[in-house]
C-alpha positions in Angstrom: 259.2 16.2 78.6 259.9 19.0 76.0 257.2 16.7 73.6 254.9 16.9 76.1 255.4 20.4 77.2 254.7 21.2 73.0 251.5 19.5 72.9 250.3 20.8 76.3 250.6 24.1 74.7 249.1 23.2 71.4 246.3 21.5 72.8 245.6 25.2 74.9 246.1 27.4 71.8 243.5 25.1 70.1 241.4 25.4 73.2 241.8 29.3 73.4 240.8 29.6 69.7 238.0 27.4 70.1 236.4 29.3 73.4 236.9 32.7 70.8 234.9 31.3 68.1 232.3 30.2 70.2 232.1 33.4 71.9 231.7 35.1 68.4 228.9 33.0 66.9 227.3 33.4 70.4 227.9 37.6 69.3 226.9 37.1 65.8 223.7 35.3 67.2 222.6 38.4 68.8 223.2 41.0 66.2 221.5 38.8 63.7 218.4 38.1 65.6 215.4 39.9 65.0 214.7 42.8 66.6 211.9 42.6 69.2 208.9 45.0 68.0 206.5 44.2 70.3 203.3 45.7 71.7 201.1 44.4 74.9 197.2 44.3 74.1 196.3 42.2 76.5 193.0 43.6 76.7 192.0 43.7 72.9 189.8 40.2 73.2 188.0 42.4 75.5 187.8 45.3 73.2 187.4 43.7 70.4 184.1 42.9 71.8 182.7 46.1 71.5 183.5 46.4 67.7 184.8 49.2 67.2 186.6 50.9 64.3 190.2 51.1 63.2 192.1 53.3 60.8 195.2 52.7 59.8 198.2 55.9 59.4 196.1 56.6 55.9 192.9 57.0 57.0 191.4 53.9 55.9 189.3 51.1 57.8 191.3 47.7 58.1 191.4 45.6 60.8 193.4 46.1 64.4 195.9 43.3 64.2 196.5 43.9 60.5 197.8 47.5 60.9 200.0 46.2 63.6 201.5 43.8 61.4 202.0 45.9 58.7 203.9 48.3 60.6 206.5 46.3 61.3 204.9 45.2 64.7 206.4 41.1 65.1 205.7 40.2 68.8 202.7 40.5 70.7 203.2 40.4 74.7 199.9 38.9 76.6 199.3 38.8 80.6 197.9 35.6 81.8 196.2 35.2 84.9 195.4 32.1 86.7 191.7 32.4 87.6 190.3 35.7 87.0 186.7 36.5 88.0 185.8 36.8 84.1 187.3 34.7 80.9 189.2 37.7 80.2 193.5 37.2 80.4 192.3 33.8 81.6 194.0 30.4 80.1 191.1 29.9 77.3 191.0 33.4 76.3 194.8 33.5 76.2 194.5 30.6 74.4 192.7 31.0 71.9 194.2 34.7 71.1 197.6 33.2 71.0 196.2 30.8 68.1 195.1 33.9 66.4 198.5 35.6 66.5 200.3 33.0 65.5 198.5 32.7 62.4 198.5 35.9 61.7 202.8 35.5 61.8 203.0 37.2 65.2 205.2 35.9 68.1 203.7 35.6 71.3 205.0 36.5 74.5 203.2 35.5 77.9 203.4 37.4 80.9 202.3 35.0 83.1 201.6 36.6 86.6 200.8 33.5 88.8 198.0 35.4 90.4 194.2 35.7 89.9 194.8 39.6 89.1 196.9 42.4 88.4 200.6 41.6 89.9 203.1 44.2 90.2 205.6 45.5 92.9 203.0 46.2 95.4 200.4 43.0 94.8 201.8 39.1 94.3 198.5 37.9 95.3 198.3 33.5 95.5 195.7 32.8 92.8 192.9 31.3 95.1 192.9 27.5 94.0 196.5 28.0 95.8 196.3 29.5 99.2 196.6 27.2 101.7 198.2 24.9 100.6 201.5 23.6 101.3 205.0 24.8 100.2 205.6 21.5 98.6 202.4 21.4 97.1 202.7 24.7 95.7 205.6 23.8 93.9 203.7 21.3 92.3 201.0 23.4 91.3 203.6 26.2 89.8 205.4 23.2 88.0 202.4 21.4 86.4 200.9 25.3 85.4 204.0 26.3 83.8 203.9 22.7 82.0 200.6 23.2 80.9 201.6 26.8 79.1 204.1 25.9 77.2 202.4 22.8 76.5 199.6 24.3 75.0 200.2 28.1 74.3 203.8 27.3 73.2 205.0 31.2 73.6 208.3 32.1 71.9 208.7 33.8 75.2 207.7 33.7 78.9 207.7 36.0 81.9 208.1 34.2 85.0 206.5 36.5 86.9 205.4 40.2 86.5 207.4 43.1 87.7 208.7 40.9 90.4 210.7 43.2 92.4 209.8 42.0 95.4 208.6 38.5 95.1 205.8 36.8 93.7 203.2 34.5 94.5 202.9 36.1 98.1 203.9 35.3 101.1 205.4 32.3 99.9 207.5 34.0 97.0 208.0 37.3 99.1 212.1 38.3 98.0 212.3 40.5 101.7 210.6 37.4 104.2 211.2 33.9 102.2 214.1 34.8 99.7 215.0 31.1 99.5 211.2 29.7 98.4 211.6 32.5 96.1 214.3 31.1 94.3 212.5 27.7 94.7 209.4 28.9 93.4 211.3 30.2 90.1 213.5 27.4 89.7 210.2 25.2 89.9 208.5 27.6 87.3 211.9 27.5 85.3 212.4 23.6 85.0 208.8 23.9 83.6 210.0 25.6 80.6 213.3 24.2 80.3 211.8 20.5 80.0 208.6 21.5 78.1 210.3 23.1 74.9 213.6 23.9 73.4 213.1 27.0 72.0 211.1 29.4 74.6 213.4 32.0 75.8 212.6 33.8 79.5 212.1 37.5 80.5 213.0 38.3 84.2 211.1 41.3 84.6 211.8 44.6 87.3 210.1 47.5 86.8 212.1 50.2 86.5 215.5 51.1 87.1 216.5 52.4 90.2 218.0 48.9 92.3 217.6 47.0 89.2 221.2 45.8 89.7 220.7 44.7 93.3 217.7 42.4 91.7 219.2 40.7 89.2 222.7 40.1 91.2 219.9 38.5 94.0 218.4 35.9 91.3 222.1 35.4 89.7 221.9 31.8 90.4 218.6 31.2 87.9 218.8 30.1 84.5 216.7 32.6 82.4 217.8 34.2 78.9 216.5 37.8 79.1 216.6 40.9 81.7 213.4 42.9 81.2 212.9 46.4 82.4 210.1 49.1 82.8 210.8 52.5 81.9 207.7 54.9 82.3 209.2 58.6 83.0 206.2 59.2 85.4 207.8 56.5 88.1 211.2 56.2 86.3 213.1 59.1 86.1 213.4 61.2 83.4 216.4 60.3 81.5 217.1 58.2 78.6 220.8 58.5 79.0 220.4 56.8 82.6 218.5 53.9 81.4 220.6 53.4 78.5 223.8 53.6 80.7 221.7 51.2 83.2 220.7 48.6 80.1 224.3 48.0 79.3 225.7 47.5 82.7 223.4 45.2 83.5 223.7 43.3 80.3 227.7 43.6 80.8 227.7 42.1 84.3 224.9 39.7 84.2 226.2 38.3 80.5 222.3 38.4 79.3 220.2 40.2 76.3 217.9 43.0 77.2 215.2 44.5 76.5 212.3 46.9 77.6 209.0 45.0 78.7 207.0 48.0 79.2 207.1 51.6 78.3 204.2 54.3 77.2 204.1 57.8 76.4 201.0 60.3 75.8 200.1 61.9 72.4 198.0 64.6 74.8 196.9 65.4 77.6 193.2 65.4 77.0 190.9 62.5 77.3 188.2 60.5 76.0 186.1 59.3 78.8 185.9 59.9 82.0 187.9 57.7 83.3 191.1 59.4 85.1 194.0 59.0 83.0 197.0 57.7 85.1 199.5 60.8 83.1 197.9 64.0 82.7 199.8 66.8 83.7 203.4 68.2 82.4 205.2 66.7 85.7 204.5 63.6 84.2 206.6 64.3 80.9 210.6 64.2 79.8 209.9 68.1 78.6 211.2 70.0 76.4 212.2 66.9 74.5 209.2 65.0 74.1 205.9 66.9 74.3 202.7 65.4 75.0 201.9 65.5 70.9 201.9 62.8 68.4 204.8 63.3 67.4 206.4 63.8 71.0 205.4 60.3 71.6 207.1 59.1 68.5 210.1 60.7 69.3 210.3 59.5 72.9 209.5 55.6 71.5 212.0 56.1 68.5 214.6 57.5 70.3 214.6 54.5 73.4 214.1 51.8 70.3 217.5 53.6 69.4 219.0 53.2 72.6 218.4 49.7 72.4 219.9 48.5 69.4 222.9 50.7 69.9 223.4 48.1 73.1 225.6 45.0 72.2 223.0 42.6 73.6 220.3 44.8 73.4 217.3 43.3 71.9 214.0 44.3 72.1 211.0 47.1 72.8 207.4 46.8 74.1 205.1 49.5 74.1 202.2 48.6 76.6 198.4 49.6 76.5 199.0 50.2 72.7 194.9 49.2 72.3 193.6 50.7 75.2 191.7 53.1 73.6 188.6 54.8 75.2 186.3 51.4 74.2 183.0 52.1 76.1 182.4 55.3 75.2 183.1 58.8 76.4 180.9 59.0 79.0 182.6 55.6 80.8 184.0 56.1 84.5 185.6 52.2 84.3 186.6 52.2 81.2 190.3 53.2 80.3 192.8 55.5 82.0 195.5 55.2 79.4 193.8 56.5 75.8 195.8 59.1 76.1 198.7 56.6 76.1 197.3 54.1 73.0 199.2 54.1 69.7 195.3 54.7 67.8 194.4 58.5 68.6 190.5 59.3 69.9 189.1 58.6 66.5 190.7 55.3 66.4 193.5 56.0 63.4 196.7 54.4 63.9 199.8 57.4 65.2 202.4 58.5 63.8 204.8 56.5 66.4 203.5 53.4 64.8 206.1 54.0 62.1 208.7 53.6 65.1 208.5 49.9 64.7 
């Protein structure tokens, strides 16, 4: 009995010991990774379009993706729609500007709405070729969809969803009326990737902070890699400190890496067309920190990209709109309402905050 009771405890010690390594290489992992330097330009197949000119921090012509990637820009975040009412963010354009990127060396990160249009908080609309049809059926649809992104786009990482605080893929997927088809409807999209590639990692992604905990304890039971949050200071709140403290405790209780998906800040408050600019007053600003002035916006950026790697699983940054510069001229009324927001001021030259990355 004494044997026994000997090689009962060995057998735990070796156990113990082995649970501890694991749980180091699975810290080591993280800290070695790359750090995520990404920017979303979903629009800059549209853009590009229009030709226009880009200078990098020097002052010299060169070519849009270039400057990125010489910045120390590594992962380029694209939205995907299902059918839009023009080629652009749909599957062949994303296609094909995934191909690009990856030659180029970039990663590629698709956020992949599951809606014709813009999805966030307030609009999960079903893509059209969808509506009507049953809930079994629409599982289906999700499931061979999600099959046929990674199958052919192959992203290094995937968004189920976009800014899916309530739901997605409405009224099906709505969190408040049909929690449990919402958690169907991302398991379906989930298996997708699981059993179409090895090495895609997925971003659950709430925008903003404020009940972010009471989000991610609801979708506990799903198997995705990566909590993703907004942080603009015009809907967000205006402290770093908060969403730092926020990052951690959600990384700490939920045992997942993090990241921001989305954040912005202006260089000024002018503009460049007149199209109205979604931040253009001082309200809108984390003052006196972080003035609307180039190098106010790469303060703001460098000091959240510090916030993040300061987090044990901390992993990641993504500036949004960085190419949405004024593209159809001054005088445009549709054109952009974020130039004030790019990372390329009104003559097109690359910003200081470009550096930040």
């Amino acid at each position: 009995m004494r044997r026994m009771n000997r090689i009962a405890q060995l057998f735990f010690l070796l156990t113990v010991l082995s649970s501890c390594k694991k749980n180091e290489e699975l810290n080591l992992d993280v800290k070695n990774q790359e750090f995520i330097s990404a920017v979303d330009i979903s629009s800059y197949p549209e853009i590009s379009n229009s030709n226009p000119s880009f200078y990098n921090l020097e002052g010299n012509e060169n070519n849009f993706l270039s400057i990125l990637k010489e910045n120390g820009v590594n992962t380029i975040r694209v939205r995907l729609w299902v059918n839009p009412r023009n080629e652009n963010s749909g599957f062949n354009q994303v296609n094909q500007f995934s191909k690009t990127l990856k030659q180029i060396g970039f990663k590629t990160w698709l956020t992949v709405h599951y809606s014709d249009t813009w999805a966030d908080p307030s609009h999960q609309e079903t893509p059209n070729q969808w509506d009507g049809i049953s809930f079994s059926q629409l599982k289906d649809s999700v499931y061979n969809y999600t099959k046929k992104i990674m199958k052919e786009l192959q992203p290094d990482y995937i968004q189920i969803g976009n800014e899916i605080n309530s739901g997605f893929i409405y009224p099906h997927g709505n969190i408040s009326n049909n929690f449990h088809q919402f958690i169907e409807l991302m398991d379906t999209a989930i298996k997708a990737v699981r059993e179409n590639s090895i090495d895609a990692k997925i971003i659950l992604h709430f925008a903003g902070i404020k009940e972010s905990d009471l989000f991610y304890r609801k979708v506990n039971t799903l198997d995705y890699d990566i909590i993703g949050l907004s942080y603009y200071p015009i809907w967000h709140g205006k402290s770093i400190d908060y969403l730092r403290t926020t990052m951690k405790q959600l990384s700490v209780t939920y045992k997942k890496q993090v990241l921001i998906a989305e954040t912005a800040y202006p260089f000024t408050l002018e503009w460049n067309d007149w199209t109205n600019n979604i931040v253009g007053s001082n309200d809108h600003l984390i003052l006196p920190e972080y003035p609307a002035t180039k190098e106010g916006q790469r303060n703001f950026i460098r000091d959240l990209t510090t916030s993040v790697r300061e987090l044990d699983n901390g992993i990641g940054i993504c500036y949004w709109g960085a190419e949405l510069i004024s593209w159809k001229g001054n005088q445009a009324i549709n054109a952009s309402p974020w130039e004030n927001q790019a990372i390329f001021d009104f003559n097109n030259k690359a910003l200081p905050v470009l550096m930040e990355f």
